[in-house]
N, C-alpha and C positions, 0 to 999 in steps of 0.2 A: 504494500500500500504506500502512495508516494501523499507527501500534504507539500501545499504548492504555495511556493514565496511571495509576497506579494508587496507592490510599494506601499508602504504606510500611509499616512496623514501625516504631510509634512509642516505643517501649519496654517495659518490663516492666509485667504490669497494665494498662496504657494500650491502650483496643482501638476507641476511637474519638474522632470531634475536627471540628472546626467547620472550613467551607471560610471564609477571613480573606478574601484578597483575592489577585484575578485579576493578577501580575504583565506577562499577555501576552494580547492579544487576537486571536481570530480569525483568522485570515490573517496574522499576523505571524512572520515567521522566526525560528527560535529554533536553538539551537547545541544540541550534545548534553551533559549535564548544567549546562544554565543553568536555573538558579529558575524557575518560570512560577507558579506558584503557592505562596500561605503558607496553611498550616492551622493551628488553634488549638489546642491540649490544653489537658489540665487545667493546665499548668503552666506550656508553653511555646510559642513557633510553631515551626515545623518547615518550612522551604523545601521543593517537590517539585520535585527539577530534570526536566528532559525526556529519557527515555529514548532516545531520539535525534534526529540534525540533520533539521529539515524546516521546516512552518510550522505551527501551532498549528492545529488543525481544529475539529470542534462541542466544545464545552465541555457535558457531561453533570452535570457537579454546579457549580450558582450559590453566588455568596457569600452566607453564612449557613446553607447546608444540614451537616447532621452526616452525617457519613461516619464508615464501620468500616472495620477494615484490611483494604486488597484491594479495597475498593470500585473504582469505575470511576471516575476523575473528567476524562478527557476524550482528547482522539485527537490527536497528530501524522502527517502526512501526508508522505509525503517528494516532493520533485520538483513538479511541475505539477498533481498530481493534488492538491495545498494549496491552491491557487489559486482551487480553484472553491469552496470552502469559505465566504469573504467574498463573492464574486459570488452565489450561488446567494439569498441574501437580499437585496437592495438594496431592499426596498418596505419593509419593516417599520424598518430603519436613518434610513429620510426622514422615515419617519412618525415616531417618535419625534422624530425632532429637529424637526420641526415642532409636535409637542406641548410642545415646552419649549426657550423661547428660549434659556434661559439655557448651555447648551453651546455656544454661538458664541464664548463668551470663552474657554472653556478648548482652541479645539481648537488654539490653535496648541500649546499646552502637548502636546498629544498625539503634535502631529509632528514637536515639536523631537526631535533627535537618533535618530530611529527609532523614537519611543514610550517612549524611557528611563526620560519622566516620568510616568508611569503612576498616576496617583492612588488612593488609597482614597477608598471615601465621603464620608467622614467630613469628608478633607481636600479634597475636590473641592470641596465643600458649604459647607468654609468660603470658599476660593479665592474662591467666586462671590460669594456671599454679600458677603466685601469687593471685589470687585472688583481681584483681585490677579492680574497674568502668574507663576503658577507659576514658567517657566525663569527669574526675578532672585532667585529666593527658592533659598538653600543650604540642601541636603538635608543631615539628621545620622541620619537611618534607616539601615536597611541599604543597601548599596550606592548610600547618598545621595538614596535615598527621600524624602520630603516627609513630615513627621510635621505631626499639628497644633499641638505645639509654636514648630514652625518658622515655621508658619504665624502664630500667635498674635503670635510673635517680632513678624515682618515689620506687622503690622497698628498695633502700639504703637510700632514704630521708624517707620512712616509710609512706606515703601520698596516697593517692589515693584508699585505700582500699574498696571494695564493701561489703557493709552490707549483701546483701543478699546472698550472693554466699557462703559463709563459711557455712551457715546452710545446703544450697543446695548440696553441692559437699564433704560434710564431711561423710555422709553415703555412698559414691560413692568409699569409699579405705577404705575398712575392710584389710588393711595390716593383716594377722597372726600373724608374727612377726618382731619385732625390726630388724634391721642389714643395713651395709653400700649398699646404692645403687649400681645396676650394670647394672641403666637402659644404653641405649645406642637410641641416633637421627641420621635417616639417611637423609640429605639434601643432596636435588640436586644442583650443583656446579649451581653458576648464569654464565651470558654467560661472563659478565665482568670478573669474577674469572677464566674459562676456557681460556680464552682467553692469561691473564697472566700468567697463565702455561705454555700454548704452547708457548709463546715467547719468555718467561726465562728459558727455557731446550734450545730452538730454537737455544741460544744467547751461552749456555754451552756446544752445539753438535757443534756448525761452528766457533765459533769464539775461538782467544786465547787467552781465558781473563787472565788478572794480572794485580793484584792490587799493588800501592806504595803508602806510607803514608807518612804522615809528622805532624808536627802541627805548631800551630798559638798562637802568644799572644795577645789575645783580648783586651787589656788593653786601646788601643787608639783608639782603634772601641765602645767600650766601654763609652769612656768618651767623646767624639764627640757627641754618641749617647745622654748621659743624658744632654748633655748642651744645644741644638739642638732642644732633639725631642717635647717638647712646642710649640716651631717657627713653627717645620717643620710644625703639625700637625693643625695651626691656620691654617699658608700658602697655602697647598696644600690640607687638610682635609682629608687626611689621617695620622696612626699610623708612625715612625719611627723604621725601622725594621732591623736586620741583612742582609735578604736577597736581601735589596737591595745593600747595599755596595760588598757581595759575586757577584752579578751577574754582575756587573760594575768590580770589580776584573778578573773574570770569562772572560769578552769580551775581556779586553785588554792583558789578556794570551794567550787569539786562537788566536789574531791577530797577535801574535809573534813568533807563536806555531801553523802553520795553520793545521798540521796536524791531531791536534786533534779533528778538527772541521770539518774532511774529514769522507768518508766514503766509505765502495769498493762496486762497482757493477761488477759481471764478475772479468772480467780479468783486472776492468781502475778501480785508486782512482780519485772520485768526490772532489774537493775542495769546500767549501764555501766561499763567501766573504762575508758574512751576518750572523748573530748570531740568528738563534731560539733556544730559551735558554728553554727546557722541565721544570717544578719544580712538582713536586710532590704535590698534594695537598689532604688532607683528606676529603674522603666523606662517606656517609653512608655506601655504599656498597662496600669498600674499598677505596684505592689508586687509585687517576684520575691523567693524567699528559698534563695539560694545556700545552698552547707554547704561551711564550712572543715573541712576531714577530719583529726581525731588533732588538734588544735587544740594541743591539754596540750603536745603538740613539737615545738611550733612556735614560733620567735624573734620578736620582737615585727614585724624586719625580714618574717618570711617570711610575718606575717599580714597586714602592709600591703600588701605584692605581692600578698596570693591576692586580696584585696579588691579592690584597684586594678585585678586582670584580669577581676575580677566586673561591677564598676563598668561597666568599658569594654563587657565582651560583653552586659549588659541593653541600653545603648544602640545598640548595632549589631543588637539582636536575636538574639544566638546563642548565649547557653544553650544546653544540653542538657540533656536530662531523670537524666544520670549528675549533673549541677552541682546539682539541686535535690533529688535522693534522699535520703531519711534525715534525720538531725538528731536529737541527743537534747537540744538547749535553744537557745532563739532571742536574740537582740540582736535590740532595734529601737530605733533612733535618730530618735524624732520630732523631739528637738531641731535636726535640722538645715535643719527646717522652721519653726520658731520657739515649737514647744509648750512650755507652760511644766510642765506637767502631765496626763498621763493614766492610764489603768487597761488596759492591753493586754492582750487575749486570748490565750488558750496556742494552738500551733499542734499540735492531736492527729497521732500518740500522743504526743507530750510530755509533761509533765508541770509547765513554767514557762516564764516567759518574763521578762527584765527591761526597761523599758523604760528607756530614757535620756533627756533633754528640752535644752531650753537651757541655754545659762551666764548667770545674769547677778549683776550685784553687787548685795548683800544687807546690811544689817547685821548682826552676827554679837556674839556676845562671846565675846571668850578672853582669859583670866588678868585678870579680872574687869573687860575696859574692850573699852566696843563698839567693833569696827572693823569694815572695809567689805570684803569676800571673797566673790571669783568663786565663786557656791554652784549648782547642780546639784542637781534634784529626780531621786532613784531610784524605780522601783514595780518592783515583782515580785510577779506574778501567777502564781497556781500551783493546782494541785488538792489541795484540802483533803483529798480523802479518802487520800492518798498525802502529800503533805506537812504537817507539823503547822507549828502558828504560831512555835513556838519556834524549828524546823529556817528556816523563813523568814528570821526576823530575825537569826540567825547569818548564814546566808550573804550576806543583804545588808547587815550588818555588817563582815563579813570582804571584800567586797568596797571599802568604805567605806574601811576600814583601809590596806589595797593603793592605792588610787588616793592618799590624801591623805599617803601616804608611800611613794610606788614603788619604794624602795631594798628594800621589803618583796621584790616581784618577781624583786630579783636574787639575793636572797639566801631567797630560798623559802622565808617564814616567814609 
């Protein structure tokens, strides 16, 4: 008796979504609610565990096909009656690997631990590519996954190397001759990256965006920070961060400035009296952007914590699509990338976004004699036809204000 996989309910609005990658192959035993496969949304992956204990049977939907909710995407098999599932094709399995050498290197990777090591493409391709045993290389994916971070990791650290594969795959490229490559990879866009295409053209076809900058002198943000963040970090057990002083900055600018925290539907601007405050957070598969919820009431400790658990679930992969709903204004922190400067796009319905960049030492003049101060480029990007240029330079003013004197923060002015 086979019981058949099926796309979940992936959330609100959300009614279809990219098969990512095959966690279980063919013939393999699976538990009843274990992962067997990741799907992509607009937003997020989504694990589909297996509706019950058997082995994995024919697989109906391949990696990269889109599926709708309910669709079919594949059959577990209970008992003996699984078994034949992997047997009934053994010609077409030879034939492929005789079409292509290069899976000789990775199969012990397949059969370490039961298949645990389960590769994506992506990372397979590199794996080979360097000639690396996957099982010496630490997984920081979901359940320890192999991202191609890790991979990349392992390549520059020089570690992981597979003994056998160099003797294997070295007759496999009788190059003729020497010269610069011009090979070329064609990858299919994930649904996450299409997604963020379409809504950053989306944002540059309707809205009128312009950008206004300023900067900051970090100097007292700064030295709060190093005197503090020992306490803070017993107290509350988390890190002491920039971003929470910005997004505390950040509230009590909309609240004075409400219409940056507005946004047009039709023909009516919606106001907010409430802060979801978007931040940007890096994940494997790019850029995710969480929502701190009611931001405005929240301690500067309880915004380092939401971040810090944002932080961690982008890299394990497990967001949710409630973690990324809504938002009436985004933070985006390039600077912790090393920008010194950019012009960031609003993320619709929005209506702004600020970006943040680097710190670095600058010359400066105050009380008429140059000196050298930790300075910070701001831009805030916003829709002109809702925001005016004046309402702009207040609020990143008044942000300005708050950061280069934080005692502003505690005492709410």
């Amino acid at each position: 008796m086979a019981t058949e996989v099926k796309v979940p309910t992936l959330g609100e609005s959300v009614t279809e979504a990219t098969v990512g990658q095959w966690l279980k192959k063919p013939g393999e035993a699976v538990k009843a609610d274990e992962p067997i496969v990741s799907l992509e949304t607009d937003k997020v992956a989504v694990d589909v565990p297996a509706p019950a204990a058997g082995v994995l049977g024919d697989i109906v939907a391949k990696e990269g096909d889109t599926v709708n909710v309910g669709a079919l995407l594949a059959y577990v098999n209970e008992g003996g009656a699984a078994a034949a599932a992997p047997a009934a094709a053994p010609a077409p399995a030879a034939k492929a690997e005789a079409a292509a050498p290069a899976p000789a290197a990775s199969a012990p990777a397949d059969e370490d631990e039961g298949g645990s090591l389960t590769l994506s493409p992506a990372v397979r391709r590199l794996v080979l590519e360097h000639g690396l045993d996957p099982s010496k290389i630490k997984g920081t994916g979901k359940d320890g996954r192999l991202t191609k971070d890790d991979v990349l990791a392992a390549v520059a650290a020089g570690t992981a190397k597979a003994a056998a594969s160099a003797p294997v795959t070295a007759p496999a490229a009788p190059a003729p001759a020497a010269g610069p490559s011009r090979a070329q990879e064609r990858v299919k866009m994930t649904r996450l990256r299409q997604t963020v295409a379409k809504r950053l053209k989306e944002a540059q076809n309707n809205a009128a965006l312009l950008t206004t900058y300023n900067d900051v002198d970090m100097t007292n943000v700064i030295e709060a920070r190093a005197k503090y963040k020992d306490l803070f970090e017993k107290k509350h057990g988390v890190r002491l961060g920039f971003m929470g002083f910005f997004t505390k900055a950040v509230c009590m600018a909309l609240r004075d400035i409400p219409g940056v925290n507005a946004q047009i539907e039709g023909d009516e601007i919606v106001y907010n009296d409430f802060a979801d405050i978007s931040v940007a957070v890096s994940a494997p598969n790019g850029l995710v952007v969480p929502v701190i919820r009611n931001a405005e009431s929240l301690s500067v400790a309880d915004i380092e914590k939401t971040i810090g658990s944002f932080g961690k679930k982008a890299k394990e992969g497990t967001l949710t699509m409630e973690d990324m709903k809504g938002g009436t204004f985004t933070i985006s922190n390039g600077g912790v990338f090393g920008s010194l400067l950019s012009s960031p796009i609003i993320n619709p319905p929005q209506s702004a976004v600020l970006g943040l960049h680097r710190i670095e030492d600058r010359p400066v003049v105050r009380d008429g004699q140059i000196v050298i101060r930790p300075m910070m480029y701001l831009a805030l990007s916003y829709d002109h036809r809702l925001i005016d240029g004046r309402e702009a330079v207040t609020f990143l003013v008044a942000v300005k204000n708050a950061i280069e004197d934080p005692t502003r923060l505690l005492i709410d002015l």
